[in-house]
N, C-alpha and C positions, 0 to 999 in steps of 0.2 A: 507491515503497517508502520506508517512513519508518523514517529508522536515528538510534540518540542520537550525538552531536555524536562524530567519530572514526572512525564505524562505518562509511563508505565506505570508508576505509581497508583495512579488512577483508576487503573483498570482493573475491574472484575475478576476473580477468579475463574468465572466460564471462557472469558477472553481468553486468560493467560494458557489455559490450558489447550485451546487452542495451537500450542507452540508444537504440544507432540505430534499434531498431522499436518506439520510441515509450513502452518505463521510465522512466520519470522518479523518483531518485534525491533523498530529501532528509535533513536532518540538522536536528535538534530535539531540546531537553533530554529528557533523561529519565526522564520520568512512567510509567515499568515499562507495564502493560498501556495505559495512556491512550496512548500514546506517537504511535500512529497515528491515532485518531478524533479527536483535541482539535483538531489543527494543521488534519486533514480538513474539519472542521467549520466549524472558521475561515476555510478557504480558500474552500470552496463549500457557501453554509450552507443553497441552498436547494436540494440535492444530496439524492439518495439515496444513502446510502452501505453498498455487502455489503462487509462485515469478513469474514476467515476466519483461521485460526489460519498459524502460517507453515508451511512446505512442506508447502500443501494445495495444489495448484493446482487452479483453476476458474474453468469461462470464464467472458467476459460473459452467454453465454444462459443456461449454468445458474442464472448467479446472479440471474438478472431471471427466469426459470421462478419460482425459490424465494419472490422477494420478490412477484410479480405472477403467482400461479398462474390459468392458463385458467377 
């Protein structure tokens, strides 16, 4: 989860907790919609990466159905 610099803060306890089944939780400037794919890209550039808009939940299989249809 990529939050601008502060935005852990923020966050709820149920979120944070989160972290023990494997959330990982980061803080980076804030570039409004870039915010998550620029740092993503950075980190694992030769990644595929499913973006979805925030409180969309989806799994991994959907999101490898969608990118990688049968």
């Amino acid at each position: 989860m990529w939050l601008a610099w502060g935005g852990r803060a923020t966050l709820r306890d149920e979120v944070l907790n989160l972290e023990r089944f494997g959330l990982v939780i980061r803080e980076t400037d804030d570039t409004r919609s870039f915010r998550k794919i620029i740092p993503t890209l950075e980190l694992y550039p030769d990644a595929v990466v499913c973006h979805r808009a925030h409180r969309i939940m989806i799994s991994p299989e959907d999101c490898s159905a969608q990118l990688f249809p049968p």
